[in-house]
N, C-alpha and C positions, 0 to 999 in steps of 0.2 A: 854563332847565329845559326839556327837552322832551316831548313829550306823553307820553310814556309815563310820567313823574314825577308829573305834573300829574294824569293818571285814578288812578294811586297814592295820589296827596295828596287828592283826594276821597274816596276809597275809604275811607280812614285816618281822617280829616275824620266820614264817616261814621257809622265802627265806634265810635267815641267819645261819641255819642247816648245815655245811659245809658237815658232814659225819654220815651216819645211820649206823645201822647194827642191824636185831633182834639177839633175842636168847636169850641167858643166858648162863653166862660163869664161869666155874667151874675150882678150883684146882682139879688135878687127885690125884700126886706125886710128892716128891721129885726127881730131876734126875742130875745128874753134872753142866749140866748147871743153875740149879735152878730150879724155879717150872712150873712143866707142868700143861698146861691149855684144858680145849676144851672148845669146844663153840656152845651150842646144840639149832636147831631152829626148827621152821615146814617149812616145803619148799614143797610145790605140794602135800600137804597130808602126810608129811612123815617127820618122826622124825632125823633132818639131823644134824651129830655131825660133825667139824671138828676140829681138834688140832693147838691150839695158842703157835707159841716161844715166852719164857717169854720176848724176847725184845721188839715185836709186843703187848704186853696184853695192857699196855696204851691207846694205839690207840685204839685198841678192843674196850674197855671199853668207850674213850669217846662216841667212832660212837653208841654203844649201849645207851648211855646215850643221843645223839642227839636223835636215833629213837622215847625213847622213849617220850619228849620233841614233837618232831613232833606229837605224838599219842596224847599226852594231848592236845595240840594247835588243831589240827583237831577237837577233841572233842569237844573243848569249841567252835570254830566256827561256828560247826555245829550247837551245843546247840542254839547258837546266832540267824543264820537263820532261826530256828526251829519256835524260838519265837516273831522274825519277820515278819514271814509267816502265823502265825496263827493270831498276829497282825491284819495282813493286812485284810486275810479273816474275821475276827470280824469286822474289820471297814466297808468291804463292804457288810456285809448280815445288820449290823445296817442302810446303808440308808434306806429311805421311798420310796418303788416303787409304782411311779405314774404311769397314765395310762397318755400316748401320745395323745394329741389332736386328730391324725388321724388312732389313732389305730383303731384294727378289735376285740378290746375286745366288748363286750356285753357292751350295756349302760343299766344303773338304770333308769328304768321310774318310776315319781310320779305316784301313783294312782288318778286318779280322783273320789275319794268318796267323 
């Protein structure tokens, strides 16, 4: 497969993420209806908690599980690019620059000794 398949099949990989969510999600307590949850993130700089009904935690838990899935796949795409890029620029500082027939470079004169 090569790269250009490979940044595709992330891509694709991707777009298949149905639902994010950050954070990290905590038992607090026991409570009558079962266990309470919160669900703590950074949001604008700031440590933002809010409280999950144990019938919602599921769901919680997948979207957090997609984000985090999104964060790995970004990563490794990037990685990809990265090293594609540098690729690239290796392959073009190895050509041989010639000088143009009509260029305004200085010419080598033989000596006449």
């Amino acid at each position: 497969m090569n790269e250009s398949n490979i940044a595709q099949n992330f891509l694709a990989q991707i777009a298949q993420i149905q639902t994010m969510e950050r954070g990290k999600l905590s038992s607090l307590r026991e409570t009558f209806a079962g266990t309470a949850f919160k669900l703590q993130a950074w949001e604008n700089g700031k440590n933002v908690s809010r409280y999950i009904p144990p019938d919602q935690v599921p769901a919680v838990q997948e979207a957090i599980n997609g984000y985090q899935r999104f964060q790995s796949l970004t990563e490794q795409y990037a990685q990809l690019k990265i090293e594609e890029t540098r690729a690239a620029i290796a392959a073009g500082s190895q050509k041989k620059k010639s000088r143009p027939e009509n260029s305004s470079w200085p010419r080598n004169r033989k000596s006449s000794s």
